[in-house]
C-alpha positions as CSV (number, residue, x, y, z in Angstrom):
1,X,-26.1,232.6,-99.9
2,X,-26.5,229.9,-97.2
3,X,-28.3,230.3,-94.1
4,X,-27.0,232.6,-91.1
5,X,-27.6,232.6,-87.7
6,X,-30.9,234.6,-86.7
7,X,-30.3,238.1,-87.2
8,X,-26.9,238.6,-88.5
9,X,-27.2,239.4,-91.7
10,X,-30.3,242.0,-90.6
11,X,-27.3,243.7,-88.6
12,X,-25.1,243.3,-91.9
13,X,-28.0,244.9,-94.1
14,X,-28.7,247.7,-91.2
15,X,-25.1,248.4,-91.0
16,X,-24.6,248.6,-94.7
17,X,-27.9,250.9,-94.9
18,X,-26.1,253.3,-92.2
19,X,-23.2,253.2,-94.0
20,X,-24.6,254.2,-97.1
21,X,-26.8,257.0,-94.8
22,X,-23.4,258.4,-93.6
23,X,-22.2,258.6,-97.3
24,X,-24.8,260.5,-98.3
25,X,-26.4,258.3,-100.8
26,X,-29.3,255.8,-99.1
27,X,-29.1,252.6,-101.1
28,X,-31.5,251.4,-103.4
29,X,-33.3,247.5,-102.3
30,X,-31.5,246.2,-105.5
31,X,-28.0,247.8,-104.5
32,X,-28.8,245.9,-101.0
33,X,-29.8,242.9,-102.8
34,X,-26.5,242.4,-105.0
35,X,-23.9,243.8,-101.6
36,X,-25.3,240.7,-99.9
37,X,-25.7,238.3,-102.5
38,X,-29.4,237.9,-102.2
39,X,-30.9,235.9,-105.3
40,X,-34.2,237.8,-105.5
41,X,-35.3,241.8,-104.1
42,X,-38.0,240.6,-102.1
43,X,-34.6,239.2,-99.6
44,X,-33.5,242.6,-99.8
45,X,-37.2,244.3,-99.2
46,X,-38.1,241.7,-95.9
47,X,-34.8,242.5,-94.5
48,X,-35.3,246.6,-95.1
49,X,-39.1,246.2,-94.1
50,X,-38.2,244.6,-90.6
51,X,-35.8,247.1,-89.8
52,X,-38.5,249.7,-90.3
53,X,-40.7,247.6,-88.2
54,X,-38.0,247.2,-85.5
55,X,-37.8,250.8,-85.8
56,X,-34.2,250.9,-86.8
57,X,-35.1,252.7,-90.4
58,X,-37.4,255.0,-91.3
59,X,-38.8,255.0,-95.2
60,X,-40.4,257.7,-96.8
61,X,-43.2,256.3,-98.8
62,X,-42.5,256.4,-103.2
63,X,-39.0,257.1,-102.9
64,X,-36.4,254.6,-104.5
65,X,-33.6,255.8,-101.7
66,X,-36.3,256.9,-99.1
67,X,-34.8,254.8,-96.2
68,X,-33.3,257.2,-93.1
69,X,-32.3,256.6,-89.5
70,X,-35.3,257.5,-87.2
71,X,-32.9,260.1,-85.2
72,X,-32.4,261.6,-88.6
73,X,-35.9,262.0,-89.7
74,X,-36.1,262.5,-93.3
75,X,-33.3,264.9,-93.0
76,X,-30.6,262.1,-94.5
77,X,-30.9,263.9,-98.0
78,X,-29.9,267.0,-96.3
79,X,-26.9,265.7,-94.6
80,X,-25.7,263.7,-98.0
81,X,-26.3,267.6,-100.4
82,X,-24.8,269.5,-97.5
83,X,-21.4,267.3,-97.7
84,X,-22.0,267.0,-101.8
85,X,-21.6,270.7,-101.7
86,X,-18.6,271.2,-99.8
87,X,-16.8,268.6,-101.8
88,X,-17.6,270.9,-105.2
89,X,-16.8,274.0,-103.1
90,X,-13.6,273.1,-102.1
91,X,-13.0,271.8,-105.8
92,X,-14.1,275.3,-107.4
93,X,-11.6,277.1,-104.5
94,X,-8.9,274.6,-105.8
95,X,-9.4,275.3,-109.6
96,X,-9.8,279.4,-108.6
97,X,-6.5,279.4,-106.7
98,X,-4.8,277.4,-109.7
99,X,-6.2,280.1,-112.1
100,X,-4.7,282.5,-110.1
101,X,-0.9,281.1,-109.7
């Protein structure tokens, strides 16, 4: 990957990360590292690292997906198993209606 103009691809990597937040599933620093190309982690890790300095993500300590959005807290997980369980409760109501018809 060739060289960017200063901070664009830290937006790229932040937006992607949000992304991922809103989805419900944080992304891992290798999962960053092949979306954007980077040859080694350690890309992946100083862009991830200076967004948590910059204050832009949080990152809860010895967790693989541990990275939130600070107005989140460390609440992301709860957001992602919350929509995870609608999606198989409406799937169970789905197969229960079928059963009945």
């Amino acid at each position: 990957m060739g060289r960017t103009p200063a901070g664009q691809t830290r937006e790229k990597v932040f937006r992607f990360v949000r992304d991922r937040l809103a989805g419900g599933r944080p992304p891992t620093v290798r999962e960053v590292m092949e979306a954007f190309g980077f040859r080694s982690p350690q890309t992946a890790r100083e862009h991830l690292d200076a967004l948590v300095e910059d204050g832009r993500l949080k990152k809860e300590p010895k967790v693989a997906r541990g990275f939130r959005l600070p107005h989140l807290g460390f609440t992301g997980v709860s957001l992602g198993f919350r929509n995870y369980i609608q999606r198989k409760f409406r799937i169970i109501l789905i197969q229960l209606q079928m059963q009945l018809h």
